[in-house]
Each structure stands twice: as structure tokens, then as C-alpha cells.
DSSP file (Angstrom, degrees, kcal/mol; ACC not computed):
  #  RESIDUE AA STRUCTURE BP1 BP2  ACC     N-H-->O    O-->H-N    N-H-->O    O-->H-N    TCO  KAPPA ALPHA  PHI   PSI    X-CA   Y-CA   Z-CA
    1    1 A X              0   0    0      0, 0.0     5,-0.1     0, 0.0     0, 0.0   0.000 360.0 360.0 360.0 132.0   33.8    0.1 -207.9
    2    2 A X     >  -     0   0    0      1,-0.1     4,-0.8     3,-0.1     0, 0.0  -0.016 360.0-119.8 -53.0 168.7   36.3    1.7 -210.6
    3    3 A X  H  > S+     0   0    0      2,-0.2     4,-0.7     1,-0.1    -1,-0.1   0.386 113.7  60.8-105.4  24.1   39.8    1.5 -208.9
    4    4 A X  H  > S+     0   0    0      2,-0.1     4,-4.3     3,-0.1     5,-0.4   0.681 102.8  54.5-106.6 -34.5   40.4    5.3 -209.0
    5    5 A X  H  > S+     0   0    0      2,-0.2     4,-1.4     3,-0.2     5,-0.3   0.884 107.8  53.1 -63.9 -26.8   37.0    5.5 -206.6
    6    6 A X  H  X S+     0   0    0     -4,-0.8     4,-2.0     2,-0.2     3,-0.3   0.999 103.8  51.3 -55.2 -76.6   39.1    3.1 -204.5
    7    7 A X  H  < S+     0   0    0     -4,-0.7    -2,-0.2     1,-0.2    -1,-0.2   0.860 117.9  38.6 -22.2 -58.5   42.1    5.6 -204.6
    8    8 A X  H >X S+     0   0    0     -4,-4.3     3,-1.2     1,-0.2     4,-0.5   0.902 107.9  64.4 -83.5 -23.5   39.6    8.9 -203.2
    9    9 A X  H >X S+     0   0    0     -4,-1.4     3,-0.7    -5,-0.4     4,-0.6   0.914  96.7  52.5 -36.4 -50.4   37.8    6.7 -201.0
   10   10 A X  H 3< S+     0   0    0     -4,-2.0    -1,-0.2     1,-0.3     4,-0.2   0.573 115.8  44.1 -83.5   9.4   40.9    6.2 -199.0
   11   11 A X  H <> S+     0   0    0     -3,-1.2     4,-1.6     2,-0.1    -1,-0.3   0.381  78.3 102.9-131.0   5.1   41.3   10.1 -198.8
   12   12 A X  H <X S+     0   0    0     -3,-0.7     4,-3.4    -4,-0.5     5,-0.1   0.893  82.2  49.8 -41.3 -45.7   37.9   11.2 -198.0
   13   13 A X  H  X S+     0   0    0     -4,-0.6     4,-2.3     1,-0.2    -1,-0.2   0.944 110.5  47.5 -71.5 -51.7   38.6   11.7 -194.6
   14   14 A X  H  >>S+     0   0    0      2,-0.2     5,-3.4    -4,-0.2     4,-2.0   0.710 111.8  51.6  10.3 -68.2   41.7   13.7 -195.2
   15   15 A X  H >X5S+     0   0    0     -4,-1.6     3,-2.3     2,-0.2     4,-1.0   0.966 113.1  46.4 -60.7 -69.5   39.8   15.9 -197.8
   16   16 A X  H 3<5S+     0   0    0     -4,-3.4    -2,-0.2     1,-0.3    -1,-0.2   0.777 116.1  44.0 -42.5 -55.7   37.2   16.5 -195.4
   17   17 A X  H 3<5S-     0   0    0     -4,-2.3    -1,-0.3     1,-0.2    -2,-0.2   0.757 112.6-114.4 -40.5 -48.6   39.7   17.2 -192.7
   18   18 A X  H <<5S+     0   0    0     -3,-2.3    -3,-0.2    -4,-2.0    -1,-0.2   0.567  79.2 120.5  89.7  51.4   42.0   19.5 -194.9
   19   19 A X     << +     0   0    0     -5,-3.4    -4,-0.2    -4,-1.0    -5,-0.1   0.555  37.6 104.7-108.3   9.9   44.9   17.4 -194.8
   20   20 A X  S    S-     0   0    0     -6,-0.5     2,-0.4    -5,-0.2    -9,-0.0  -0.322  77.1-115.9 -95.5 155.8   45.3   16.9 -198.4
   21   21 A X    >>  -     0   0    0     -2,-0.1     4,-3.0     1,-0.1     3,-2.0  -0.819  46.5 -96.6 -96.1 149.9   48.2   18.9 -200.2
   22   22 A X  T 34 S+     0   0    0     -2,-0.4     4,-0.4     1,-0.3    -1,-0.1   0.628 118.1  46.8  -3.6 -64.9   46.5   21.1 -202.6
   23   23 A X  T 34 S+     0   0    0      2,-0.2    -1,-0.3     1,-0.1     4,-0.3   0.615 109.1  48.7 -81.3  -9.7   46.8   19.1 -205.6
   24   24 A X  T <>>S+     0   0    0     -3,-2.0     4,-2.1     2,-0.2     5,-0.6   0.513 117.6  47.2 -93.9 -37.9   45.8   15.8 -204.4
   25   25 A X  H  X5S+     0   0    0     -4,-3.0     4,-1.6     1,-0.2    -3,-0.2   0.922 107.0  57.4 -68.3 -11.9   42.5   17.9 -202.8
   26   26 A X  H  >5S+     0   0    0     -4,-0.4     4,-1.8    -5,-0.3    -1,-0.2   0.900 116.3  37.0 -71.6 -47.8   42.2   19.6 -206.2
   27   27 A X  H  >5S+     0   0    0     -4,-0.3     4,-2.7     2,-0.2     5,-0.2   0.824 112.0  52.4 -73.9 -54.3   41.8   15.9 -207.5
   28   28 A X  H  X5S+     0   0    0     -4,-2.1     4,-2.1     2,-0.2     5,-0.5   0.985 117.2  43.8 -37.0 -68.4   39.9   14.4 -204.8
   29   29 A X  H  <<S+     0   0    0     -4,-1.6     4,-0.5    -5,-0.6    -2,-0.2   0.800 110.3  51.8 -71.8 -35.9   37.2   17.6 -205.3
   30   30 A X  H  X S+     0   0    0     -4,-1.8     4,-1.8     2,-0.2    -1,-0.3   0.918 107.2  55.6 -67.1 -44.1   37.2   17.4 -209.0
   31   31 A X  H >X S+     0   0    0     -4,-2.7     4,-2.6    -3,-0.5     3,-1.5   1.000 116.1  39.5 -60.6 -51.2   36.3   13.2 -208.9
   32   32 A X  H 3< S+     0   0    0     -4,-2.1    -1,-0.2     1,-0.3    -2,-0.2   0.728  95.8  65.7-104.3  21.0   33.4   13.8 -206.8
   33   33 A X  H 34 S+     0   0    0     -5,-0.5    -1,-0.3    -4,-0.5    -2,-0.2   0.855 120.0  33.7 -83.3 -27.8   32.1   16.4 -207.9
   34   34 A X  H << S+     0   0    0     -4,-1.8     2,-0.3    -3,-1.5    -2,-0.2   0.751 104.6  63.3 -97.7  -3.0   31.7   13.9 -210.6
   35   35 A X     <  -     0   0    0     -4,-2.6     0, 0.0     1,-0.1     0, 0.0  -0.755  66.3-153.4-103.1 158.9   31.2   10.5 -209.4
   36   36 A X  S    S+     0   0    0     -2,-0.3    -1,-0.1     2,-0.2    -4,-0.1  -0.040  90.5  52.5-129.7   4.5   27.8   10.2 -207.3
   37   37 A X  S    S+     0   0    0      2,-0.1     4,-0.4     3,-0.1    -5,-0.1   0.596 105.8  44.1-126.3   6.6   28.9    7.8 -205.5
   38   38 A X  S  > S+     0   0    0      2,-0.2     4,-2.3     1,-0.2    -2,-0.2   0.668 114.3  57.9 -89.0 -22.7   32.0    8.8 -204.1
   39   39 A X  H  > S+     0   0    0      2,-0.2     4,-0.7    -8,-0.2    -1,-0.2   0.550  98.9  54.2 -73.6   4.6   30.0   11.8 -203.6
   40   40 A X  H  > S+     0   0    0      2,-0.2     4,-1.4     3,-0.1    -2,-0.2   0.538 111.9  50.9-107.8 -11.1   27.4    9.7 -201.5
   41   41 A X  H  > S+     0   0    0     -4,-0.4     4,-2.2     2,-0.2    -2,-0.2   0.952 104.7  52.9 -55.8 -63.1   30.6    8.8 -199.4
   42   42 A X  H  X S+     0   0    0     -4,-2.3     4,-3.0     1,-0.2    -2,-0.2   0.906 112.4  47.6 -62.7 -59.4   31.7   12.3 -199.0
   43   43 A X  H  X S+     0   0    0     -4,-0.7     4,-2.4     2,-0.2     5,-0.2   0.970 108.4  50.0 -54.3 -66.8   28.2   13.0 -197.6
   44   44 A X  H >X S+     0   0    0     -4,-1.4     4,-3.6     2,-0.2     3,-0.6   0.983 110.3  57.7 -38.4 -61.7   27.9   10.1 -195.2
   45   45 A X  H 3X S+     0   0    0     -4,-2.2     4,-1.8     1,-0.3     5,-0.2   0.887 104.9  45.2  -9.8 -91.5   31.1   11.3 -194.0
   46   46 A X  H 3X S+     0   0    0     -4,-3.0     4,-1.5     1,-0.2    -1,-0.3   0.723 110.8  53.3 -31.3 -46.9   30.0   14.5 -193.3
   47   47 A X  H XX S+     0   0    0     -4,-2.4     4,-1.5    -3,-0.6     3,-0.8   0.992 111.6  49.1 -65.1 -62.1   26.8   13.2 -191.5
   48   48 A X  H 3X S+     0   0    0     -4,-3.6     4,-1.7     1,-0.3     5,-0.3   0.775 113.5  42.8 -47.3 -56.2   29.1   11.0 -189.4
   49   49 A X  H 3X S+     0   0    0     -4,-1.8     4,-1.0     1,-0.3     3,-0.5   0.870 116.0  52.1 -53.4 -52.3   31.6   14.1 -188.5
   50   50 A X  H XX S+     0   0    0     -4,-1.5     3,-3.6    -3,-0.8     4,-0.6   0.962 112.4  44.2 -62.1 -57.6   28.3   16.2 -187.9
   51   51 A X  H >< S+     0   0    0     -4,-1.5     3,-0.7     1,-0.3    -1,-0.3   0.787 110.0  53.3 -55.3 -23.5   26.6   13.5 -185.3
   52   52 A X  H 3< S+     0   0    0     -4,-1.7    -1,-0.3    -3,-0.5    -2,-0.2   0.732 104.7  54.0 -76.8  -6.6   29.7   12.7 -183.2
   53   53 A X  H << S+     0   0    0     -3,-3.6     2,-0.7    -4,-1.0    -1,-0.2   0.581  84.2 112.8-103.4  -0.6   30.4   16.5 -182.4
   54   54 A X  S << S-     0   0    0     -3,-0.7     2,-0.9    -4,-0.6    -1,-0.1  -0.630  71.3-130.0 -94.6 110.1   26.8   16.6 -181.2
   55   55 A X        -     0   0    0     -2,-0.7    -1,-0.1     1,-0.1    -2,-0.1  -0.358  18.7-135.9 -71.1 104.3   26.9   17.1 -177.3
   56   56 A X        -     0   0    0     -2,-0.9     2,-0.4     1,-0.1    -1,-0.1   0.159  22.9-112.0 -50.7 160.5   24.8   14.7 -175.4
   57   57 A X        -     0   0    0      1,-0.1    -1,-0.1     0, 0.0    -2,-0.0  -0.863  30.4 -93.1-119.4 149.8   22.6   15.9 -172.7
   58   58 A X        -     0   0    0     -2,-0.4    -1,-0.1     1,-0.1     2,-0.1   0.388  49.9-116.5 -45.8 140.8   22.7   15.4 -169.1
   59   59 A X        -     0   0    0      2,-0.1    -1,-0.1     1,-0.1     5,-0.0  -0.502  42.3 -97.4 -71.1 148.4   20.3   12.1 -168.4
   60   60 A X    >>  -     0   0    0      1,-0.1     3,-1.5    -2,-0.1     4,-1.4  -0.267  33.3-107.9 -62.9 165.0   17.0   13.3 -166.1
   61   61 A X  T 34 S+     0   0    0      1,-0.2    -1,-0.1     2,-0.2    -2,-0.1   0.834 117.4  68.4 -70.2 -33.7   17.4   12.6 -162.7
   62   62 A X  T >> S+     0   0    0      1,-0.2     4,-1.6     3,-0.2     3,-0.5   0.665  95.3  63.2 -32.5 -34.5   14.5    9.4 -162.9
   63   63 A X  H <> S+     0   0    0     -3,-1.5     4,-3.3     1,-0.3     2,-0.9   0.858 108.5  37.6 -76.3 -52.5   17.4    7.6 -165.2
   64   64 A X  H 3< S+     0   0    0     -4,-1.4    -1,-0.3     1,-0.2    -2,-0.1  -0.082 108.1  64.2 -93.5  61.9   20.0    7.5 -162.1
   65   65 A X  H X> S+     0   0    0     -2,-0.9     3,-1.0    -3,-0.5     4,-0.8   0.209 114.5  32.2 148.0 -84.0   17.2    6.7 -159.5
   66   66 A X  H 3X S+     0   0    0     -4,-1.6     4,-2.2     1,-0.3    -2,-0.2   0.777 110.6  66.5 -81.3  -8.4   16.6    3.4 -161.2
   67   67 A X  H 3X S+     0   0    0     -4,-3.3     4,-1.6     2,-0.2    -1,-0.3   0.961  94.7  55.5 -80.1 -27.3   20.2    2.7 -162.4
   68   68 A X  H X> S+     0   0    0     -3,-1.0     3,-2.3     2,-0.2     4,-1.0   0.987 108.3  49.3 -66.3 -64.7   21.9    2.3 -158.8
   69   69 A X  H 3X S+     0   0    0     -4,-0.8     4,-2.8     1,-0.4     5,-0.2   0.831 111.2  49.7 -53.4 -36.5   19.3   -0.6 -157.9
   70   70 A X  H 3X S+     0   0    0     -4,-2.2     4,-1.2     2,-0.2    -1,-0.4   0.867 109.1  50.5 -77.2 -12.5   20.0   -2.4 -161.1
   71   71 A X  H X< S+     0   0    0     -3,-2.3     3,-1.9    -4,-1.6    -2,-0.2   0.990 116.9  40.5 -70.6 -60.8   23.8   -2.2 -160.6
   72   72 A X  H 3< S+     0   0    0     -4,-1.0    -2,-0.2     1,-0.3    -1,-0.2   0.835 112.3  51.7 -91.4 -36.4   23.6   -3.6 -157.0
   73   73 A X  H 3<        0   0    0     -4,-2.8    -1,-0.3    -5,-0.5    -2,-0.1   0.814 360.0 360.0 -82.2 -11.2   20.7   -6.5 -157.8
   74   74 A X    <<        0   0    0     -3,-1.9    -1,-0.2    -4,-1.2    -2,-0.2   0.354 360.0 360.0 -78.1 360.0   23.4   -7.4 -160.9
């Protein structure tokens, strides 16, 4: 890995975030818009941000049925 992809690497999260001053996000956006694989960081990124924000849903009631007897036979 070049050592300038090192350098945006360690601001991806930032960028995404919008914490970057202007000119360092100018810079950030302009490297991956030409590197392809600090743009295949930027993207995992994104995935991650997208999947954590994703609200689980309540377990069916069969799930807590069976979970008190295994807590107590543990």
C-alpha cells in the first residue's frame, strides 16, 4: 500500500462522517475517486455504517420460552 493510501485510510471515517475541514475532504475525495482501493475501503465503510444503524427486531415469543430453561439448567 503507497504511503499516501496510508494517510486517507486513517481519515476515511472522518470523510465519511463530515469531520474533515474542507480542504483535507477535498483531498481525501479527489484520492479515491482515484485509487480503487481506497475506494473499496470507503465502500466497506459505508456497508459497515449502513448495517449497524439497522434496527433489530423484537425475537418471537418461542426464542424466550426456551431461553429461561437453558439459563436455569446452566
Amino acid at each position: 500500500m503507497a504511503p499516501y493510501c496510508r494517510f486517507i485510510r486513517r481519515r476515511l471515517g472522518a470523510y465519511q462522517d463530515g469531520e474533515l475541514s474542507p480542504g483535507a475532504r477535498d483531498r481525501v475525495d479527489a484520492h479515491v475517486r482515484g485509487c480503487d482501493a481506497c475506494r473499496a475501503e470507503l465502500t466497506s465503510l459505508r456497508r459497515l455504517r449502513a448495517a449497524l444503524v439497522i434496527e433489530p427486531g423484537d425475537p418471537p415469543d418461542a426464542v424466550w420460552t426456551a431461553f429461561w430453561p437453558q439459563v436455569r439448567t446452566r
